[in-house]
Steps between C-alpha positions, in 0.01 A plus 500: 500500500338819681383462854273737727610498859324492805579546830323206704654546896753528730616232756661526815418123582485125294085515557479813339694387174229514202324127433411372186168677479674810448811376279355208341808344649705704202909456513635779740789678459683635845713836447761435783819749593668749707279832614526739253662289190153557318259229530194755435642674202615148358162397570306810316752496195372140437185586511487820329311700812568629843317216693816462763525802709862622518648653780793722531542315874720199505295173623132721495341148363379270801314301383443246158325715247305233251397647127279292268642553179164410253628485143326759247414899564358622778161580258510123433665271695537087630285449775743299649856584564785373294768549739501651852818740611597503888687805620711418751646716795841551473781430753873651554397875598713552808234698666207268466681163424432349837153578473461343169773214572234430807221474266627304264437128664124604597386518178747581169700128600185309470374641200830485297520140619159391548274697207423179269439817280846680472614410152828710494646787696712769408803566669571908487896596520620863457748494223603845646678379786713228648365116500315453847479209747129556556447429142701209480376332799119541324604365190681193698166490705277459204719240383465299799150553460515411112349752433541611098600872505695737249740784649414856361761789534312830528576891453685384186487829316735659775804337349679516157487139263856443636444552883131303444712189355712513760286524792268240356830287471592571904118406587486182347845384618367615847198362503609181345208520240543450087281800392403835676224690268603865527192741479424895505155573652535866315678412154274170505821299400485120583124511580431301164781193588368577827130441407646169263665323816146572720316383253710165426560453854116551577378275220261792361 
């Protein structure tokens, strides 16, 4: 399945989240994680394009970035989109974290537990360092919300096959979680069982 993205708007606030007449009330997908794990490069490998700007800055994303993903090529394309991606800011960058940690009730709470269209989120975790407590207390969050969400561990062409195995093995004892989809936004590795569990959990 080949999709053409587009980006539709940012949000800083709930009545600025994109209605139906510009979704077609399409399953979303929320990229969620620390600043600087690589939500916009995960983001743009799935998609095959640099829609997600990425920044060199830890925590540079304020705001919920929404892209219409319209299935076909951009020459000829769905009118309406498939499946929408939100961008999330991240949180856990020392410098900026209470800034973004102050944020995060006035508008990214509501829409992870109020958006009747958030389908499934993806939970980024660097599988280059330690398990953290800021991921773990999302993924026990989204739980409380029951929220259905799959935990990806990024920047996996930095390790050899045996460290990757055993970091993957750390994270999901850590995290308490059965699976943890380990991805490389510059070999592309994962993105296809990636792109199977988004589609399956989105119902596309």
């Amino acid at each position: 399945m080949q999709f053409t993205a587009k980006f539709l708007l940012s949000a800083m606030k709930p009545e600025q989240f994109p209605n139906d007449a510009r979704t077609g009330g399409a399953p979303e997908v929320a990229f969620l994680g620390r600043s600087n794990v690589g939500k916009s490069s995960l983001l743009n490998s799935l998609i095959g394009e640099a829609a997600a700007k990425v920044s060199s800055t830890p925590g540079r994303t304020r705001a919920i970035n929404f892209f219409a993903l319209h299935e076909g090529t951009p020459q000829k394309h769905a009118f309406t989109p498939k499946l929408v991606f939100a961008d999330l800011p991240g949180y856990g960058y020392a410098k900026i974290s209470k800034s973004i940690s102050a944020e995060w009730p006035t508008f990214i709470e509501p829409y992870l537990q109020e958006r009747e269209e958030l389908a499934l989120c993806l939970c980024l975790v660097d599988t280059n360092i330690p398990p953290q407590t800021s991921d773990t207390q999302l993924i026990h969050a989204l739980q409380q919300m029951q929220r259905p969400y799959v935990v990806v561990g990024t920047k996996a062409d930095k390790l050899s096959n045996n460290q990757l195995a055993k970091s993957v093995a750390v994270l999901k004892k850590a995290h308490e979680v059965e699976n943890v989809i380990a991805i490389s936004s510059k070999t592309d590795a994962g993105i296809k069982a990636l792109w199977a569990a988004i589609l399956q959990g989105t119902q596309v």
